[in-house]
N, C-alpha and C positions, 0 to 999 in steps of 0.2 A: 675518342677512340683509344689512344694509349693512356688516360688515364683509367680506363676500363680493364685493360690488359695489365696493367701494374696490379690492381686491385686484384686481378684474376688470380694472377700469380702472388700473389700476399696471402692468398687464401687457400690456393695448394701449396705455398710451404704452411703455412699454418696445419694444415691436415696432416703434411707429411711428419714432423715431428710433433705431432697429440701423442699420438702409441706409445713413443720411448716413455714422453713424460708422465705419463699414466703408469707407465712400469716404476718410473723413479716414485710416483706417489704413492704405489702400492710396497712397493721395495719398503720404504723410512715406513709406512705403518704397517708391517709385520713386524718390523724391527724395533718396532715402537712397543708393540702389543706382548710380544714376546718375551720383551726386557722387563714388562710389569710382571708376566707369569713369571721369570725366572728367579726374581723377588721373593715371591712367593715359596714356589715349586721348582728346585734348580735341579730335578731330575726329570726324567732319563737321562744316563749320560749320552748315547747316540743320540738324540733328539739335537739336546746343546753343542754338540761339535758341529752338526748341521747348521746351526742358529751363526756360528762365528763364521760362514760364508755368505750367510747373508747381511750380517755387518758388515765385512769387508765390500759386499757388493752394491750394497746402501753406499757407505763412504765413498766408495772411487765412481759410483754414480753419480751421487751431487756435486763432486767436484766436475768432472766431465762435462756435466749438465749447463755448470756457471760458465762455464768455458764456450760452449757450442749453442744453449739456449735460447729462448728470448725470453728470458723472467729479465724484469726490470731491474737496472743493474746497482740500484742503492742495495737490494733485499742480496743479489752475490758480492758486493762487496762486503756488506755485513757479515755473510754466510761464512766468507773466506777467512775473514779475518778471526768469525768464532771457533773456525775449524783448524786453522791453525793454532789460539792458543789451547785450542783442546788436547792436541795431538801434544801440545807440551805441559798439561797439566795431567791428563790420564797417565802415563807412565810414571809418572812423581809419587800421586797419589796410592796406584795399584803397591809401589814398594814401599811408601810409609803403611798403609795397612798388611799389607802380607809379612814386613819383618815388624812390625810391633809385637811385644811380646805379650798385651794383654789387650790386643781385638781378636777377639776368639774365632770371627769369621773370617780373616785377612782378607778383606775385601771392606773397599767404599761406597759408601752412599752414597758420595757424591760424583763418584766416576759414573755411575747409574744414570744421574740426575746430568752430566755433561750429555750421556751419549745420547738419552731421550729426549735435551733440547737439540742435538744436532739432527735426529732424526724428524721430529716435528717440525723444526725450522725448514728441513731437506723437503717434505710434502708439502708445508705450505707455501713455498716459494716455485714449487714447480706449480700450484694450486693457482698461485697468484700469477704467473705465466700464461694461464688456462682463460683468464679470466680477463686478459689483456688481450689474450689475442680476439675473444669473444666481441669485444671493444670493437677491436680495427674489423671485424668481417662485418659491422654494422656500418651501413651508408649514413656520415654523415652532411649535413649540408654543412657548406662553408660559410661562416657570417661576413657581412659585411660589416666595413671598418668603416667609419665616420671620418672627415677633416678634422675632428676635436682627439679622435683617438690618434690620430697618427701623428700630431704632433706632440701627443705626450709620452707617445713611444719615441718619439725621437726625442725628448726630454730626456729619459732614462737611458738613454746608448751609453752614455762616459760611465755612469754608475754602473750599467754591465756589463763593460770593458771589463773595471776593476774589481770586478769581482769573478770574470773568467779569471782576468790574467794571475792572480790568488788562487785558486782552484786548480789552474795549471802548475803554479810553483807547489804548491802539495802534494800532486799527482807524481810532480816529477820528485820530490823527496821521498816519496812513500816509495816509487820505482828503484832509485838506488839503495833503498834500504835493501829491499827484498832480493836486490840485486847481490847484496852484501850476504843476506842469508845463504842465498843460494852457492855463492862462492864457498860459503863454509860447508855446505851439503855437500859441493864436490871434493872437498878435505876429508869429508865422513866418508864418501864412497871409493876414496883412494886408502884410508886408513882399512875402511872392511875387507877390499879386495887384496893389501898390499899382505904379500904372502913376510911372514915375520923375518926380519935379517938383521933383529936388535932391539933392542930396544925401543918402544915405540914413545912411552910413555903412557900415563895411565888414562889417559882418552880414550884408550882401547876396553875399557871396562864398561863405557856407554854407549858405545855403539852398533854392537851384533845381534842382542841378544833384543835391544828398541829399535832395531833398525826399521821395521814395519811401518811406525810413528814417524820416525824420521825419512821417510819415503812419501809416505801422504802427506806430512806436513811441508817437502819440497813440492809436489806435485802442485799443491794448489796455492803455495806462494809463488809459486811460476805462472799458475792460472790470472790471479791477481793481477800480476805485472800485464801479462797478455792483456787483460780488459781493460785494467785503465790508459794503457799504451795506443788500444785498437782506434781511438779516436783521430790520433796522428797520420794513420796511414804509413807507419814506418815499420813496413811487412817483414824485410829482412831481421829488425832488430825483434819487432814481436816473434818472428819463428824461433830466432837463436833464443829466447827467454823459455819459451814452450816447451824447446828440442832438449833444453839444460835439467827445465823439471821430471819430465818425459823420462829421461836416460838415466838421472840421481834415482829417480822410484823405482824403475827398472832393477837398478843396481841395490839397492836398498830390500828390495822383495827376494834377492838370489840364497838367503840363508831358508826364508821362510818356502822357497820352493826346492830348498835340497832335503826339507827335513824326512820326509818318503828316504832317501839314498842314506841320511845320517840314520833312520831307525832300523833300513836294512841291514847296515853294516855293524849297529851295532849288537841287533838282534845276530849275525852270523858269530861275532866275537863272541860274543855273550856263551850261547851252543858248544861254542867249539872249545872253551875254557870251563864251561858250568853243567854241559847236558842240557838236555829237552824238557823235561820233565817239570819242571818248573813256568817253563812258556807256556807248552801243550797241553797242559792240565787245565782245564776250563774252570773248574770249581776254586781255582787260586783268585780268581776274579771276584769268586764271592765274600772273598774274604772281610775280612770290616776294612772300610777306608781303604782298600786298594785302589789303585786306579784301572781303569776298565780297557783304555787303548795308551800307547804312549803320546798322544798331543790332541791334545783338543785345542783346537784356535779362539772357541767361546771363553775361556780360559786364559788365553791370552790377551783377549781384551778387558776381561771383566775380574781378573786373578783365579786364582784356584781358591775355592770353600774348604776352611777346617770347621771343624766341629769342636765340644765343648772337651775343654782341660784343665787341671788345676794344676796352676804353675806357680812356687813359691822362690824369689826374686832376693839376690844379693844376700845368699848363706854365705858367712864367712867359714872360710875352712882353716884358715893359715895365719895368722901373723905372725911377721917377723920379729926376734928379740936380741937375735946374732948376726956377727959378720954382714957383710952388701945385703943380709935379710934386713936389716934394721929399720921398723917405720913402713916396711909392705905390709898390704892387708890383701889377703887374694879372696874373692867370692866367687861362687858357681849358681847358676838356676838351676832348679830343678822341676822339672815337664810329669807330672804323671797322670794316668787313666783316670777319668771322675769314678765314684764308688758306683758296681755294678755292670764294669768293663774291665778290660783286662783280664787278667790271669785270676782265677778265683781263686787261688790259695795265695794273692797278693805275692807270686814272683813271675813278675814279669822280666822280660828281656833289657837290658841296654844297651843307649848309644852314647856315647859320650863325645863330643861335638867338639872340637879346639878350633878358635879361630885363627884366623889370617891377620898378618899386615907388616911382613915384613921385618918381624920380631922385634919390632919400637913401635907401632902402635896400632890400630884393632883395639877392638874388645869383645866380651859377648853380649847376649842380646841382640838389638836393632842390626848393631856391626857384622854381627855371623849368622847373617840371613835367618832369623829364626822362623819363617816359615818352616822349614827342614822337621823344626822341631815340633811344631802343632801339627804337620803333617805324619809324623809317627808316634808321637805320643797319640793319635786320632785310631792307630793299627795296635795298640796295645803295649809300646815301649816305655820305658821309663828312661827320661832325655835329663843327659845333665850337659851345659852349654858354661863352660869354665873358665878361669883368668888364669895368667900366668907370668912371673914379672918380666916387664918387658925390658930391653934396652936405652939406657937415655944418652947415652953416648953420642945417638944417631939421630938429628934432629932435622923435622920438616914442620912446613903450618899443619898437615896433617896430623901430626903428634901432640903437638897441642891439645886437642881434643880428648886425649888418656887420660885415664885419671891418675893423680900423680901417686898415688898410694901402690900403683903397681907398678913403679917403674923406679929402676936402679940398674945398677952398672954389672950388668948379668947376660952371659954367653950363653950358649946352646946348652950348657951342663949346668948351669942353675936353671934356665926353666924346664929341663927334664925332672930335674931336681921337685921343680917346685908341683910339677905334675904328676911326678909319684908321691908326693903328698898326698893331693888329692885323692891318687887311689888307694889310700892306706884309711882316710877320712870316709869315703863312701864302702871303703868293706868294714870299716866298724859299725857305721849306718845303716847299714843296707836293709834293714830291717824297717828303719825311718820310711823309707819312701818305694817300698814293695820290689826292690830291686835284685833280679835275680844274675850273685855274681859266675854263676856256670855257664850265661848265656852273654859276653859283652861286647860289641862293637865300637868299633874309635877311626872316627874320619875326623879331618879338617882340612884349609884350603891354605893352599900357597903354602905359608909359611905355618898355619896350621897343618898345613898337610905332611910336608916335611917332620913335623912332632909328633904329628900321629903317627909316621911309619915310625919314627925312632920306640916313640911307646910300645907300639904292638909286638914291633918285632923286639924289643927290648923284655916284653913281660914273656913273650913265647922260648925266645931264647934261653932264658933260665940263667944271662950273665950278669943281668942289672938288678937281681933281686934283693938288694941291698938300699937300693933307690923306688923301686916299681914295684907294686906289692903283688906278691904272685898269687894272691886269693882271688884277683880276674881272671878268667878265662877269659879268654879273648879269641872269638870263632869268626871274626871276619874285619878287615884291613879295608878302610873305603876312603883313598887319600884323591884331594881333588889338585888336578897340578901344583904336585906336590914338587917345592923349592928345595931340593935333595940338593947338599956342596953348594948351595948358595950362597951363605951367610958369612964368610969370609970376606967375599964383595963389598961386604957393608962392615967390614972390621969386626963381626961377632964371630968370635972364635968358638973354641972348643975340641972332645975328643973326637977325631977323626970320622971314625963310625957309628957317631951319634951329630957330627953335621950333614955327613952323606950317613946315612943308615941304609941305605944300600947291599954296605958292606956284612950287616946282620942278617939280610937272607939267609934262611937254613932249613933241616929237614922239617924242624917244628913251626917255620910261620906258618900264620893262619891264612886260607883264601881273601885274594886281592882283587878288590875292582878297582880302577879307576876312571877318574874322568879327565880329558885334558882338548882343550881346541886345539886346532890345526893351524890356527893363528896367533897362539901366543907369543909375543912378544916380549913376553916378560921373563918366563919361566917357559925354556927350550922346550919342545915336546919332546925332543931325544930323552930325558931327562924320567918321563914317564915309559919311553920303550927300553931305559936302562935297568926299570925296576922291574920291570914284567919280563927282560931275558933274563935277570938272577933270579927268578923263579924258577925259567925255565932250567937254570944252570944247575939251580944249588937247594931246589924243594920240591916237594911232591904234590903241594899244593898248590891248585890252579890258580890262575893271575890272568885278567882281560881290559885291557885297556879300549874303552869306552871314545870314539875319536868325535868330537865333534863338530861339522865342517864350517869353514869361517868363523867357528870362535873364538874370542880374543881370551885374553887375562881375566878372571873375575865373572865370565861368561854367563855363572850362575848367579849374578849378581839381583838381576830380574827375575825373583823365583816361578812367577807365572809363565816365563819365555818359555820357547821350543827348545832350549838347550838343557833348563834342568826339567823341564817336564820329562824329556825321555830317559833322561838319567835317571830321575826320581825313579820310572814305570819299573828297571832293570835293579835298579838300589833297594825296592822292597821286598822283589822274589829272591833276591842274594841273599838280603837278610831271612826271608821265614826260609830258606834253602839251608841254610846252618847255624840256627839258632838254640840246635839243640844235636 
């Protein structure tokens, strides 16, 4: 009788979760089906932002699933293990392909080929769950065991002692690993949440903007711990492991569920520094290569698709023969429209891109996210992405990496120096590469950003045209927290209002956007609202700083993320907004 009643009830739980698992096995094959269309045909854009909810809904299923299931638990600890090192290969891979300068798609193949074996793995493991429990609702009879079998079962007990007792020393090394992981997940969640009061260091540049990855990847190394622990019966320590994953992804998901609040706020900024007209106008949408909303989450897991450009790689513009020039060689890329795009009278608009790193080292290329750059040479610009010498005074392992050709003992006034160069080099060219110099834009970050306001506002000002050739027009300023009065910190001097340029606000600057997190640590946000109130103080040209929330340093590091997507959406109605 009670073995009837056990039976009974093995059979309605079995019933009671078929349904979810049916949903997890239809879930992973849409998400399966889909990823091959998108291969293919990666339009409509509404279609694909839809597509990146049910990824996300796939993933936090199968994990859930391993956790609460009854798939056999070799197939979830497999599942878990593939899916966490997914979560730590997928974002590696999406930013070697979106900053490379010559994958013309910025996107991988084999992030593709990651996410379709986790979703086929996620169906056929809930498949195999299906087909187990089909198993136990079959009456089996129980065999009988012979005098001959049972003594050779008792032959084999010490042999499978020692090979539990092994199994359980694994289990428990595999648990303090994960345990380790997760300690450092709540490092990640205390770095993202901790509002900036210094210096954090540059761990802050990989954590906001991947946070997502690094959420699902806690969640289901806590899953993990929980399964192979659940054999002990040691409920208290399995919940506190479950409660740790639980709370890290919780915490880990709070940027990707503010980004609604970041695009309101920065759509109101936006309005109230630029006008409507620009947003409101439906046919801006049509434009070539616009973006259609500011965030698609498909996007975020899969990167954003550029289309085809011809980019030609390390033009020398400069070498040095004189003075601290001596033995520099400085190069630029340059980004343009393939023939039968763009500007048909071949002038097209430019942006001229300066990178970051603290003015000792960066470069362009891979270093200055050139995503940025196949995503507007894609709208018709003509992108130059440039060197500038850096400092060697100031040394970290990081600078190592520079090439040594651009680096000597040069303050804030030789690489202004070395940057109006450059733009004396592209207005005797400019004919070279369809480049229209009455339409020119100049962003960079941190410590490019910082350069770039000194350029812009240095060529509009009409004081440095001795250094800065005044044959750029320059119609828009798009500095990304920007390192204004920073460079002293680090012993790189120079003239005053060319380290803080700041101070060059005036009637003639050009409209300013910026972007800057609300978590930077590195580079004060005050720093970005000092430059947008000398706007307000000392120009008539509007100035809107772009906030974006729980961003750290570098935020746009991951150009696929929610953070430069929506800048991106706002940074190319700025630009066709005064381009001309």
């Amino acid at each position: 009788m009670e073995t009837q009643t056990a039976d009974h009830n093995q059979t309605n739980s079995s019933k009671t979760i078929k349904a979810p698992r049916l949903i997890i096995i239809a879930l992973n094959l849409i998400a399966l089906a889909a990823a091959v269309v998108y291969l293919i045909h990666p339009t409509p854009y509404m279609l694909w932002n839809l597509y990146g909810y049910v990824i996300l809904l796939a993933l936090l299923g199968n994990i859930v699933w391993t956790c609460i299931g009854e798939t056999p638990r070799y197939w979830d600890y497999s599942y878990l293990l593939l899916f966490m090192l997914s979560m730590l290969l997928i974002p590696v891979l999406n930013t070697l392909a979106s900053s490379g300068v010559q994958n013309k798609t910025s996107q991988s193949i084999f992030v593709l080929i990651l996410y379709n074996i986790l979703f086929l793995f996620g169906a056929a493991a809930a498949g195999a769950g299906l087909l187990q429990n089909a198993k136990l609702e079959r009456p089996v009879a129980s065999p009988r065991r012979n005098t001959a079998q049972i003594a050779t079962s008792s032959e084999k007990k010490p042999q499978l002692r020692t090979g539990e007792a092994r199994r359980n020393a694994l289990r428990w090394v595999a648990v303090v690993l994960i345990c380790l992981i997760l300690a450092f997940m709540l490092f990640v969640s205390y770095i993202l949440l901790g509002k900036s009061t210094g210096t954090r260091g540059f761990i802050e540049v990989f954590i906001p903007e991947f946070s997502v990855f690094w959420g699902l990847m806690a969640l289901a190394a806590s899953v993990l711990a929980f399964r192979l622990l659940r054999k002990y019966n040691l409920a208290i320590l399995n919940l506190v492991v479950l409660a740790v994953g639980i709370i890290v992804c919780a915490i880990c998901f709070v940027p990707l569920a503010c980004v609604p609040l970041t695009v309101r706020n920065a759509d109101a900024a936006y309005r109230e520094a630029f006008g409507n007209t620009f947003l409101d106008d439906k046919t801006i949408d049509e434009h070539p290569g616009f973006m259609q909303r500011p965030f698609s989450l498909q996007n975020y897991f899969f990167a954003t698709r550029t289309n085809d450009y011809i980019v030609k790689e390390n033009i020398l513009y400069y070498e040095g023969k004189t003075g601290s020039d001596v033995g520099i060689k400085l190069h630029f890329d340059a980004y343009m429209p393939p023939p039968g795009t763009g500007d048909p009278q071949g002038k097209n608009p430019v942006l001229i891109r300066i990178h970051g790193g603290a003015w000792y080292m960066g470069d362009k290329g891979f270093s200055n996210y050139s995503e940025t750059n196949k995503h507007f040479v894609n709208q018709g610009y003509v992108v130059f992405d440039i060197q500038y010498g850096l400092n060697d005074q100031v040394t970290s392992v990081a600078s190592a990496a520079v090439p040594a050709s651009v680096k000597g003992d040069f303050d804030i006034d030789d690489m202004i120096r070395h940057i109006g160069i450059f733009t004396t080099y592209i207005a005797d060219h400019a004919d070279e590469f369809g480049a229209d110099l009455d339409s020119v834009f100049i962003s960079g970050a941190s410590a490019g950003g910082q350069l770039a306001v000194a350029t812009a506002l240095g060529i509009t000002g009409g004081k440095y045209t001795d250094t800065l050739d005044p044959r750029l027009r320059v119609r828009g300023l798009i500095p990304y927290y920007p390192a204004n009065s920073l460079s002293p910190g680090l012993g790189i001097g120079g003239a005053p209002e060319l380290v803080d340029p700041v101070a060059l606000v005036d009637k003639n600057s050009p409209p300013c956007l910026i972007y800057h997190g609300t978590h930077d640590g590195i580079v004060d946000p005050k720093l970005a609202a000092a430059l947008q109130q000398a706007y307000v103080d000392n120009s008539s040209a509007p100035c809107a700083v772009l906030w974006m929330n729980f961003a750290g340093h570098g935020s746009d590091f991951y150009t696929p993320g929610y953070y430069n997507q929506v800048f991106t959406y706002y940074m190319e109605r700025f630009m066709l907004q005064y381009d001309r």
